[in-house]
N, C-alpha and C positions, 0 to 999 in steps of 0.2 A: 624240689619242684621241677617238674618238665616242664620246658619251654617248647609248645607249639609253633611250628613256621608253617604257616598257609603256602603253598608251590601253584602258582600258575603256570606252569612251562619254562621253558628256557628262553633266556631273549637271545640267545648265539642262535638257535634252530628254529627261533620267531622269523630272526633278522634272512636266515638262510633260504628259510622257505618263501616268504617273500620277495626275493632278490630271485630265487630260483624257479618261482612259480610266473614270474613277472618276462623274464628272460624264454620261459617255455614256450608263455602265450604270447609274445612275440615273436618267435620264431615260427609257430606253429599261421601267424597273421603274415609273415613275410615268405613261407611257403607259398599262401594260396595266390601272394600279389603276384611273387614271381614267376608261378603257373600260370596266372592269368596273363600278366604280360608277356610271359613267351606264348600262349597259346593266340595271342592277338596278333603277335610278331608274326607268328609260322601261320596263320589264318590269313593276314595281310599278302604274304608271298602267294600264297596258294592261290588268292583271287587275282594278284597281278597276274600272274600266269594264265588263271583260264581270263581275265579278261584280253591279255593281248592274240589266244585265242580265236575269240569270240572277232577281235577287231580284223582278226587276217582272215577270217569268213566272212566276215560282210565285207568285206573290201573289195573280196571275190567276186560277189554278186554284181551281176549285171544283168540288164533288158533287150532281149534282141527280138526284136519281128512280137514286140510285145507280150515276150513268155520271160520267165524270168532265169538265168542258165546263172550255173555256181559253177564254177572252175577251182574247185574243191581243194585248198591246201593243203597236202598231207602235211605238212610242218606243223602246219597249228594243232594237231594232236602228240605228233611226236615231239613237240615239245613240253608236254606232259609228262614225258617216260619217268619213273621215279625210282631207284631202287629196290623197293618193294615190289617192282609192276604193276602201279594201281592202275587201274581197267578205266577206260574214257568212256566216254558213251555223248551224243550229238543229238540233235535232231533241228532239222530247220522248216520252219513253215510260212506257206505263202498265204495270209490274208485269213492264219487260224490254220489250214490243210499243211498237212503234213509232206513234205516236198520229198524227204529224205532221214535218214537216221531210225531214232529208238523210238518205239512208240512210250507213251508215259511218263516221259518228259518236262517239264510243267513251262506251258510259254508265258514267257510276260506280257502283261495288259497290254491291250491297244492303247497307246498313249501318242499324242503329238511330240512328233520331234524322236530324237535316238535316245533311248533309257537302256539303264545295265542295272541288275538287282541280283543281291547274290544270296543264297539258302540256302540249309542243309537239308536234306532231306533220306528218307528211307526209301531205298529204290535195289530190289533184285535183290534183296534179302541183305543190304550192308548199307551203311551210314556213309552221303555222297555228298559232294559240294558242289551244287548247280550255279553256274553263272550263267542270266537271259540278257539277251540285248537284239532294239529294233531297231529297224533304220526304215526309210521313206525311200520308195527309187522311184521316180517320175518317171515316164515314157509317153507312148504318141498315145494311149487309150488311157492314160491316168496317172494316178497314183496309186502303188504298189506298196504294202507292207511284209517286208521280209522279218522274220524273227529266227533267234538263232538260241541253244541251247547249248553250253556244251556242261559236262559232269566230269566228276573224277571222286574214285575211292579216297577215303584217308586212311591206310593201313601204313603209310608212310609217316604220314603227319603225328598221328598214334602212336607210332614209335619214337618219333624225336621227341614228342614230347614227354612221354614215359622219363625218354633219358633225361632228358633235363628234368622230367622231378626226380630222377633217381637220383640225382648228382647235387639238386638244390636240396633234400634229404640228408643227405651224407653231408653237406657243408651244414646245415643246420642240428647233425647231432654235433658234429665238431663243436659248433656254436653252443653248444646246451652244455658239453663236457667242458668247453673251457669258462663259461659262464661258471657254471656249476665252482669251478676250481678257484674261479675267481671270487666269488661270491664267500666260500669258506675261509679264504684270505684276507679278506677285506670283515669278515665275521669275528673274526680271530683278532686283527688289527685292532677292530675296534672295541671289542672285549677285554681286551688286555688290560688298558688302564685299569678298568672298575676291576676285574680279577684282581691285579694289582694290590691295588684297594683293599678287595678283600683278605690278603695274605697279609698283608704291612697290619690291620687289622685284628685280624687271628693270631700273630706272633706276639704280641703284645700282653702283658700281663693285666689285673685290675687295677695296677699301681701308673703302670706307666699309662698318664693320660697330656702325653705332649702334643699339642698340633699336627697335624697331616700337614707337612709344608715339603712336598714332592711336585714337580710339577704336572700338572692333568691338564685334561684337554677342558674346552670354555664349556662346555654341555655340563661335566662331573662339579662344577663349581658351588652351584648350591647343594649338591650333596653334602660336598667336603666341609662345605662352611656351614651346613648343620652341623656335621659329623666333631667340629672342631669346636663348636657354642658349646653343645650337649657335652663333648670330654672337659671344656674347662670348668661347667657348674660340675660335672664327677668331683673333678680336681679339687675345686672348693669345699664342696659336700666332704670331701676324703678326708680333707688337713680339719675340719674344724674336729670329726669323727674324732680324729686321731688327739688333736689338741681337746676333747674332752676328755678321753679314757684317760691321760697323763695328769689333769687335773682332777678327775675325778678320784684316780688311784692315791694323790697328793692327801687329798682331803676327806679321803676315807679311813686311809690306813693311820694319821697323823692323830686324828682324835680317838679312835680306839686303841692305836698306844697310848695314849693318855689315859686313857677310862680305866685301861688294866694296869698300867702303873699306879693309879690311885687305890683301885679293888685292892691291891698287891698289899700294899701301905697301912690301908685299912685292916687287912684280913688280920696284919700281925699286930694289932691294938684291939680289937674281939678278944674278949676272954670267953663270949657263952658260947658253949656249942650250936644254939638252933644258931645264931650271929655269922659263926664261922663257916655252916653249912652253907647259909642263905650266900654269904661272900663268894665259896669256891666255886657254887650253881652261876654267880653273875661270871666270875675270870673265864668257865668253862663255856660258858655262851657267847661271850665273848671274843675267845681265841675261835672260838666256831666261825663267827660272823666274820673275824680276822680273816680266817684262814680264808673263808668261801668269797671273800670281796676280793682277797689277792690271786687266788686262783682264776676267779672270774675276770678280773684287768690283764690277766698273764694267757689266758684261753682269747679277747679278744685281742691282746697284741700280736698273736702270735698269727691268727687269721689274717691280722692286718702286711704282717711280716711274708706270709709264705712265700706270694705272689710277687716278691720284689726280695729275693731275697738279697743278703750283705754279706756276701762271700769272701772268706778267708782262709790262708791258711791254719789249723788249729792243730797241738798238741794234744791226742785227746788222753793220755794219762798225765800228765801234767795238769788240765781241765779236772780228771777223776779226784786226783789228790788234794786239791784243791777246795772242792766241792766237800769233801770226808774229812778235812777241817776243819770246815765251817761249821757243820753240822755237828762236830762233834763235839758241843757242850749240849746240845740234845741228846748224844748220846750215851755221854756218861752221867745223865741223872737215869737212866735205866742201868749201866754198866754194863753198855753192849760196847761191842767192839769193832771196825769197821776196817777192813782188811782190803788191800788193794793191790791183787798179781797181776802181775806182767814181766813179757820177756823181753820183746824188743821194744824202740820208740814205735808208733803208734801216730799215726797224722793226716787228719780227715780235713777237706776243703768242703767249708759251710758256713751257714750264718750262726755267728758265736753264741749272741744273745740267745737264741734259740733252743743249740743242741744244751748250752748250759741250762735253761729253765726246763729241758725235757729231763736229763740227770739228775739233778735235784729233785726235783715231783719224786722220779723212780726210788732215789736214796731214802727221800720223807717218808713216801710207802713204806718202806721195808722197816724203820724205825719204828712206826706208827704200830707196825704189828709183831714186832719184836718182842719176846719174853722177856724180861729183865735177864741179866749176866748170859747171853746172847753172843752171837758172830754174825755177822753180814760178810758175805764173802764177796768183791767186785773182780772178776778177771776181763781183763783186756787184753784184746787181740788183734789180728792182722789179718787173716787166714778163715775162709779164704776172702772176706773180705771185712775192713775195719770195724768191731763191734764191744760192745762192755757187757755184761754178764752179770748180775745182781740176784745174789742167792741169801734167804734169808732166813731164820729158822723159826719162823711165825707157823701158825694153822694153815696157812696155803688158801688155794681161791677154792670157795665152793665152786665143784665141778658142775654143779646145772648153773649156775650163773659165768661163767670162762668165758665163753662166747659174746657177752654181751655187754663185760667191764669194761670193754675204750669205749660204749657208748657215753655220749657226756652224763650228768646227773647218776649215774648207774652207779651203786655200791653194792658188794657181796649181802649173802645173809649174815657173816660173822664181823660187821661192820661196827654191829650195837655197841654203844658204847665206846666209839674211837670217831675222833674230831676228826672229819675229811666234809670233803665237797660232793664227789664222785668226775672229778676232772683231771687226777692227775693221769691215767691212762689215756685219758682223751689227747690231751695236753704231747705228752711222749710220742702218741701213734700220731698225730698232726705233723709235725716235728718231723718223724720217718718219712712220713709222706712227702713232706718236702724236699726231702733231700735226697729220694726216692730210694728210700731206705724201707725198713720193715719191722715193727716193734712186735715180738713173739711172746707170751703169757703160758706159762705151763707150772704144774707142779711138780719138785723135785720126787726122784722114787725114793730119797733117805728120807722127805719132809721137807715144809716147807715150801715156800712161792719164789719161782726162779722169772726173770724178764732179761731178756734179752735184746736192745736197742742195736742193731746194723747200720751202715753207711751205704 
């Protein structure tokens, strides 16, 4: 079964984007303040200027013999001069008329009392800053309205200000690169625990469901204390598992030795033949249901096992010899023989119960389909890495079925008629796997079914 995981993004390149999208538009809002405040700043100077200007021309003015005479400041222009030489332009009028200067000018309202207004305006084909201002001058035939104009380019101002965005730019990408950097670090930072998390998680077998008791940060809390609920009903759920299959195996195999111990009993108190047939049909069904309950307890212990395995050092021809005495009062009601070479010791680090119930199956195999007055040949080896060899001089696997006998349930076509389950290959290749080993199936070229169990 595939397990689906739905991916909504990543929350590191959620978390970055948002820190980094947050920090742009800020930056990109602290550009236009600080344009606008320098262009206010450098607008403000520019009017101080043309208005002290503007104040050293009318100051000029004066009423004589009732005409109205300017004694014309050059200063108050030349105090203009800018770098750039932005270009002046004046013009002064008496009562609306134009006394002197530029024509086009734009004068301010007639108002009571002295007024100063300032505006930009398009004048001679460039972008200008007009500062107006009027004043009252009383004399023997009235009162007299003088108005004064002065202007100035901003090719100067234009330029300062340029730099100052060029430079409040450059401090704002600065700002974007170390946000940016910051931002990745602080993404990283906070990732970490749950990544964490996630590894302390993945290393972890189906067996080991011990508490997460690392310390996290206050936010991963109700995670973890999910995470630790859900492993301890596992944990629960696991041992009862496990304390059935051991009770189950108890109470399985204990009455079916008994059934066939009775069959047994019986069979030799039968004198009729249909009696004695019908008896051997029950002992033969029997060591079936035997065998397929024990195989079946031994395939889920062994599932139960892989994932935690119980690691030792083992002798494994010591383990061989072992195993090929036991068996061998099975195998001398055939009067096979069961042969076990090797040259050197031989010493595999694994879980015992294990490799022992995969060697067995193998050995059962090869009896199972033993001739009578037979050899089973086991060589153990080292080279080039720890293995046993089980050669036997049975029919061999049918070769269209090879491929598909470590499936569980799976038994050859030349099965008929021999007590098996279809698990003890299963059982072996399991076993290999765990130990990331490799169970190999072939037939011999003299005859015969060879398996080959590695370390």
């Amino acid at each position: 079964m595939t397990n689906t995981v739905r991916i909504s993004g990543s929350l590191r390149n959620r978390l970055m984007i948002t820190l980094i999208s947050g920090s742009a538009i800020l930056g990109i809002i602290l550009f236009f303040i600080v344009r606008g405040y320098a262009t206010q700043i450098a607008q403000d100077g520019q009017d101080n200027i043309l208005k002290a200007s503007l104040s050293s021309i009318l100051d000029a003015a004066t009423i004589q013999d009732g005409l109205v005479e300017v004694d014309f400041p050059y200063a108050s222009l030349s105090m203009l001069d800018t770098d750039l030489d932005d270009r002046v332009f004046y013009a002064i009028y008496q009562d609306g008329i134009l006394l002197s200067g530029y024509k086009g000018l734009p004068a301010p309202s007639s108002l009571t009392g002295e007024t100063r207004t300032f505006q930009t305006i398009k004048y001679k084909g460039t972008f200008a800053r007009v500062a107006n201002a009027n004043r009252i001058l009383v004399g023997e035939r009235g009162r007299i309205e003088i108005s004064v104009s002065v202007a100035q380019t901003q090719d100067d101002l234009s330029r300062t200000l340029n730099s100052i965005s060029k430079n409040v730019a450059v401090f704002g990408a600065g700002f974007f690169i170390l946000v940016a950097a910051l931002s990745y670090l602080a993404t990283s930072t906070t990732i970490n625990p749950l990544m964490r998390l996630a590894a302390s998680i993945k290393k972890r077998g189906p067996k080991d469901l011990s508490p997460f008791e690392k310390e996290i940060p206050s936010e991963m809390v109700p995670l973890v204390s999910s995470l630790n609920r859900l492993m301890g009903r596992l944990d629960l759920s696991l041992k009862q598992s496990e304390d059935f299959i051991a009770e189950a195996a108890h109470r399985v195999r204990t009455p079916l030795a008994t059934v066939r111990s009775y069959a047994d009993a019986t069979l030799q108190r039968v004198s009729k033949s249909e009696n004695r047939e019908a008896l051997r049909s029950m002992v033969r069904a029997i060591d079936e249901a035997s065998r397929a309950a024990s195989q079946l307890l031994d395939h889920a212990m062994i599932t139960f096992r892989t994932d935690h395995l119980q690691k030792e050092y083992i002798d494994l021809i010591d383990l061989v010899q072992d195993l090929a005495l036991r068996l061998s009062p099975i195998a001398e009601m055939k009067d096979v023989k069961i042969l076990v070479n090797h040259k050197n010791p031989v010493e595999i680090h694994g879980d015992f119960i294990l490799i022992q119930n995969a060697i067995r199956n193998l050995i059962d195999n090869a009896l199972k389909y033993s001739p009578n007055e037979a050899i089973i040949k086991i060589s153990v080896g080292s080279e080039p890495t720890p293995y046993l060899k089980i050669h036997d001089e049975g029919p061999g696997f049918p070769p269209d079925d090879i491929q598909n006998l470590t499936l569980r349930f799976t038994r050859g076509k030349n099965a008929n008629g021999i007590i098996g389950s279809g698990l003890g290959l299963t059982i072996a290749k399991d076993v290999a796997n765990a130990h990331n080993g490799r169970l190999e199936i072939f037939n011999h070229k003299k005859g015969g079914a060879c398996a080959i169990l590695s370390f």
